[in-house]
C-alpha positions as YAML, in Angstrom:
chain: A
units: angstrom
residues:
- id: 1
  name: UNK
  ca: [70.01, -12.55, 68.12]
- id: 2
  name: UNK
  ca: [69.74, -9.57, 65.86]
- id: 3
  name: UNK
  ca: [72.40, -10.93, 63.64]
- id: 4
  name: UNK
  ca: [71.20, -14.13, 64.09]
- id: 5
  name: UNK
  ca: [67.88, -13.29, 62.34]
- id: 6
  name: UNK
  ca: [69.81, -11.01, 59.46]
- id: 7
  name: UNK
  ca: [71.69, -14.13, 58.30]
- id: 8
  name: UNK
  ca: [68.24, -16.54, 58.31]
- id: 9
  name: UNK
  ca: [66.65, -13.35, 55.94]
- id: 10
  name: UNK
  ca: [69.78, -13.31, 53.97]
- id: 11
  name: UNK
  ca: [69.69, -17.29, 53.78]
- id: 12
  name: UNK
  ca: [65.72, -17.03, 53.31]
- id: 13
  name: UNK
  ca: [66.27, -14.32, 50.50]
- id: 14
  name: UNK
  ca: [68.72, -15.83, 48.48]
- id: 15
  name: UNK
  ca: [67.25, -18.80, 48.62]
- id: 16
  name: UNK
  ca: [63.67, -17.32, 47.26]
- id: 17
  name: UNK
  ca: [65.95, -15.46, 44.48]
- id: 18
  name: UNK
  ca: [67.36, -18.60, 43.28]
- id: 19
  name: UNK
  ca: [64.41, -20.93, 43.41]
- id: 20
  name: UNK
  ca: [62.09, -18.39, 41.78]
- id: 21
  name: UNK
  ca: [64.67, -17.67, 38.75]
- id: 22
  name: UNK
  ca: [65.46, -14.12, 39.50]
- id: 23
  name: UNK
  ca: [68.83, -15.55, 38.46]
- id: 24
  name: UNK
  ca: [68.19, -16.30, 34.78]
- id: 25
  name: UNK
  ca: [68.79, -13.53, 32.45]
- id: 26
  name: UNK
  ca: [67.58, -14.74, 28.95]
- id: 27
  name: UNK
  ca: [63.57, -15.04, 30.26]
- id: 28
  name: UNK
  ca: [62.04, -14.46, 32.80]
- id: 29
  name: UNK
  ca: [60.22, -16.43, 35.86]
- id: 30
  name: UNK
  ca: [57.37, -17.07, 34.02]
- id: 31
  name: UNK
  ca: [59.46, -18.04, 31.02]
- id: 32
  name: UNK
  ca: [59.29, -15.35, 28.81]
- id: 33
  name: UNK
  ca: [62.00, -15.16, 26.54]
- id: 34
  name: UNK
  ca: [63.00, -11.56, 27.59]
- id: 35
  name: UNK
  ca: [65.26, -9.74, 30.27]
- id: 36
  name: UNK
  ca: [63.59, -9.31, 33.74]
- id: 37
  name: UNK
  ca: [64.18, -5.50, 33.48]
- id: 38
  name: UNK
  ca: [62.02, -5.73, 29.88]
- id: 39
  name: UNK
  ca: [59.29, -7.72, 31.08]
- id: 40
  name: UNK
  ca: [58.87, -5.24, 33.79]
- id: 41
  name: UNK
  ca: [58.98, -2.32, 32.00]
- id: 42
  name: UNK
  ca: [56.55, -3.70, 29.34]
- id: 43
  name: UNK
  ca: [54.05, -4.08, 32.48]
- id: 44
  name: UNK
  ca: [54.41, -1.23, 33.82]
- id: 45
  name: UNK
  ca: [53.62, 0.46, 30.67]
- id: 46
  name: UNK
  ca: [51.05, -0.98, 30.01]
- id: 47
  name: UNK
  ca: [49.44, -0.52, 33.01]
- id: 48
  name: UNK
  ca: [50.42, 3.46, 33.33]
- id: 49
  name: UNK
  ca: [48.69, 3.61, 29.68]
- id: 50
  name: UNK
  ca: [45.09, 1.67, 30.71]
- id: 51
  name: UNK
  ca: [45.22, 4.55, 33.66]
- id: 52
  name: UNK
  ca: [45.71, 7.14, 30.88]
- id: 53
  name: UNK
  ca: [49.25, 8.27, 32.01]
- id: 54
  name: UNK
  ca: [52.19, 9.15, 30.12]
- id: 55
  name: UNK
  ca: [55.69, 7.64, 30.72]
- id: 56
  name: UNK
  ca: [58.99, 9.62, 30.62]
- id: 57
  name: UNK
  ca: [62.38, 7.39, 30.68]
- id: 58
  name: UNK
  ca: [63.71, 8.70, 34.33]
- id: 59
  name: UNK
  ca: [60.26, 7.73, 35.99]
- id: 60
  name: UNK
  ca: [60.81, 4.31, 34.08]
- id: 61
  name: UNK
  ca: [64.20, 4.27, 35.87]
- id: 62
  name: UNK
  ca: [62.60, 5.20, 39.49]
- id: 63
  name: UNK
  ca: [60.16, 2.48, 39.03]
- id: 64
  name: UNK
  ca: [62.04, 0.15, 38.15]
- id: 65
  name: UNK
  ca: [64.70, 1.18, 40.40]
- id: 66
  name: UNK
  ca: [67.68, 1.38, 37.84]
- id: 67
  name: UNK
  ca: [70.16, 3.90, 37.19]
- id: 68
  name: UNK
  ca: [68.91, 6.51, 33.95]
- id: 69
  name: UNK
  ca: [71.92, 5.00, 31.52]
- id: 70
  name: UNK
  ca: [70.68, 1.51, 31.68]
- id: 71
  name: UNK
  ca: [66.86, 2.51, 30.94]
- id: 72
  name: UNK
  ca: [68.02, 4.50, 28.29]
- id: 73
  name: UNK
  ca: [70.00, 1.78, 26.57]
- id: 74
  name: UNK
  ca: [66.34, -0.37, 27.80]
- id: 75
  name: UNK
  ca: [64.46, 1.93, 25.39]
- id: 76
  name: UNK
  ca: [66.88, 1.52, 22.78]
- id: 77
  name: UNK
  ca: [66.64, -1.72, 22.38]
- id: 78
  name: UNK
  ca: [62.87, -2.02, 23.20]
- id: 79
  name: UNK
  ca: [62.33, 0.74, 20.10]
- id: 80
  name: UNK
  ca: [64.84, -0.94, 17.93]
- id: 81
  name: UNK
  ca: [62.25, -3.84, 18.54]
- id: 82
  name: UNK
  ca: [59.50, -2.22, 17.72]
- id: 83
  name: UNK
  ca: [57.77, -2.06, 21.30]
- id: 84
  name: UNK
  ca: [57.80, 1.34, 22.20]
- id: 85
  name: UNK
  ca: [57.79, 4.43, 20.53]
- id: 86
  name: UNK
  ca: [60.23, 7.47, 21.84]
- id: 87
  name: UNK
  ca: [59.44, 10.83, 21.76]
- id: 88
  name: UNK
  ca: [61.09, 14.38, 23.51]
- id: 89
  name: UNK
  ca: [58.89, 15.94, 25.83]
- id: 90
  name: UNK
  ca: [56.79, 18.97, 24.90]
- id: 91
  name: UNK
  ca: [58.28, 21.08, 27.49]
- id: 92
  name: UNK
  ca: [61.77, 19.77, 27.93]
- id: 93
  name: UNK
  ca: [63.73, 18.26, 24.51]
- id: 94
  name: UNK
  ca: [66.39, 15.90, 27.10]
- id: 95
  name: UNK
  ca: [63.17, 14.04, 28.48]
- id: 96
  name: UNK
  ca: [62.14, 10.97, 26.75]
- id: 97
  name: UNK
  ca: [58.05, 10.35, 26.69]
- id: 98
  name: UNK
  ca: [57.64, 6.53, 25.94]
- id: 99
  name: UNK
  ca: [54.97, 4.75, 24.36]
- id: 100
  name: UNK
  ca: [53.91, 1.30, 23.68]
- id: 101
  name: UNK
  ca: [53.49, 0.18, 20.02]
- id: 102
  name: UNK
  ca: [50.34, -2.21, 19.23]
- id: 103
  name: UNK
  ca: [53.12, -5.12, 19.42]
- id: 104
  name: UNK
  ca: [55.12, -4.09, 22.64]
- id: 105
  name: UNK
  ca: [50.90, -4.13, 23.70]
- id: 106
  name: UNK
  ca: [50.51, -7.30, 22.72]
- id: 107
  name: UNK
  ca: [53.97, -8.68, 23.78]
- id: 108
  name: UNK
  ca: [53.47, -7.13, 27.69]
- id: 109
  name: UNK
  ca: [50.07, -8.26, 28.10]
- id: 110
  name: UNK
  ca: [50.98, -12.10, 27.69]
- id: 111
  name: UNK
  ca: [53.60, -11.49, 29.66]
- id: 112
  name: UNK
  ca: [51.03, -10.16, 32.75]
- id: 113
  name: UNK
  ca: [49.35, -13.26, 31.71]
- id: 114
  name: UNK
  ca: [52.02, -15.39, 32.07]
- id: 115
  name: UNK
  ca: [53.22, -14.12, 35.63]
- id: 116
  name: UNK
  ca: [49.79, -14.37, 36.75]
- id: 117
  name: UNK
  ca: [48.87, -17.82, 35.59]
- id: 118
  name: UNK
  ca: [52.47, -18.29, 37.77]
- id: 119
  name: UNK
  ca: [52.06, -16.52, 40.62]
- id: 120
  name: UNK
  ca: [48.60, -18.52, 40.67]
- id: 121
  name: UNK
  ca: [50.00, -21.27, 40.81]
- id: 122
  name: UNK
  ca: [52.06, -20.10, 43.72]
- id: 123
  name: UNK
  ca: [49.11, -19.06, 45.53]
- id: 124
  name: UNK
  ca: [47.40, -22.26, 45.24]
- id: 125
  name: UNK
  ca: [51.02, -24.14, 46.93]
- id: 126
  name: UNK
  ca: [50.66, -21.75, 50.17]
- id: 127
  name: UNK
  ca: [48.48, -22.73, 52.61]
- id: 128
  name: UNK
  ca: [45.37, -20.16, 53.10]
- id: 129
  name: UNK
  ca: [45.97, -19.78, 56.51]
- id: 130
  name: UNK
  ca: [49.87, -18.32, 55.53]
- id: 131
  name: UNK
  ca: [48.59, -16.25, 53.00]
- id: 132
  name: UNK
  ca: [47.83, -12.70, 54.09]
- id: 133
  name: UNK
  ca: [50.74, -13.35, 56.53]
- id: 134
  name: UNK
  ca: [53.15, -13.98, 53.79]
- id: 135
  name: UNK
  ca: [51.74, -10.79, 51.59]
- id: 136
  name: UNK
  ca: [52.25, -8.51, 55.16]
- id: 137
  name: UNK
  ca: [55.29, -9.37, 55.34]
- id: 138
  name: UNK
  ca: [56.30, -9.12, 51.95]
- id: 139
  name: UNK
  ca: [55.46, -5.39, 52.66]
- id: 140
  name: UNK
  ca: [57.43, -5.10, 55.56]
- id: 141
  name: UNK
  ca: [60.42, -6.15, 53.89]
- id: 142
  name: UNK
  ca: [59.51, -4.10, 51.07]
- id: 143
  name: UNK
  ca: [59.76, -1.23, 52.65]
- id: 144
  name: UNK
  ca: [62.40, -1.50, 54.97]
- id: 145
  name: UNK
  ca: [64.28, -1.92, 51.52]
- id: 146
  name: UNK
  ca: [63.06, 1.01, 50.12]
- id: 147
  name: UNK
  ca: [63.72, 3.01, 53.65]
- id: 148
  name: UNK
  ca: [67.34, 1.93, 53.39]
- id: 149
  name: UNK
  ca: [67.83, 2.71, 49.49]
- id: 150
  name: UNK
  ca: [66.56, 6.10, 50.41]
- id: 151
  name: UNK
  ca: [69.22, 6.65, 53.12]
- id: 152
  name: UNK
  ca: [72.20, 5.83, 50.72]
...
């Protein structure tokens, strides 16, 4: 039974991944012509700055759950782009602080736009009734994820 129900999530999963576009590496879902992992970055940038906080590279990398090297090249080529702005830390010269410019702004918050409008769109396909069950246990898989990435 038990790994009945692992291989229906794994079929279930996969499925989602491919059907949503998690696939596709020149844009994302919502058809932004970026990487995933810049698109999400981008958002959560701009949503750490509207609550006033400040954004170091290796808390970029926990969030977005990537290893430090790969954010690092990330901010590279997002400042070589001109949407972000690097800086060392006051207190410690190795840590990165990172900044969106006025375009990496602009370019993040059509982007949250964009996945809305989507994910809207999604929302309006699901029945009400399998709503708030679908968002529970979205969570539940979430972190049972999460649990399991802390383990390794």
């Amino acid at each position: 039974m038990k790994a009945d129900t692992a291989r229906n999530l794994q079929a279930s999963v996969q499925a989602f991944v491919r059907s949503f576009g998690l696939l596709v590496t020149k844009q994302t879902p919502c058809g932004q012509p970026i990487t995933p992992s810049i698109a999400h970055s981008l958002m959560i940038l701009l949503e750490r700055e509207a609550d006033g906080l400040s954004t170091f590279q290796h808390e970029l990398a926990d969030q977005l759950g990537l290893d430090r090297s790969s954010v690092q090249r990330l901010c590279s080529r997002l400042e070589t782009d001109g949407r972000i702005k690097q800086e060392p830390a006051p207190d410690d010269a190795r840590a990165r602080r990172i900044q969106l410019t006025a375009s990496g702004q602009r370019l993040a918050a059509n982007i949250r736009a964009a996945s809305l409008q989507r994910f809207t769109r999604i929302v309006d396909a699901i029945p009400p009734s399998k709503r708030r069950p679908l968002l529970d246990a979205l969570e539940v898989l979430t972190t049972a994820v999460r649990t399991l990435e802390k383990e390794a």
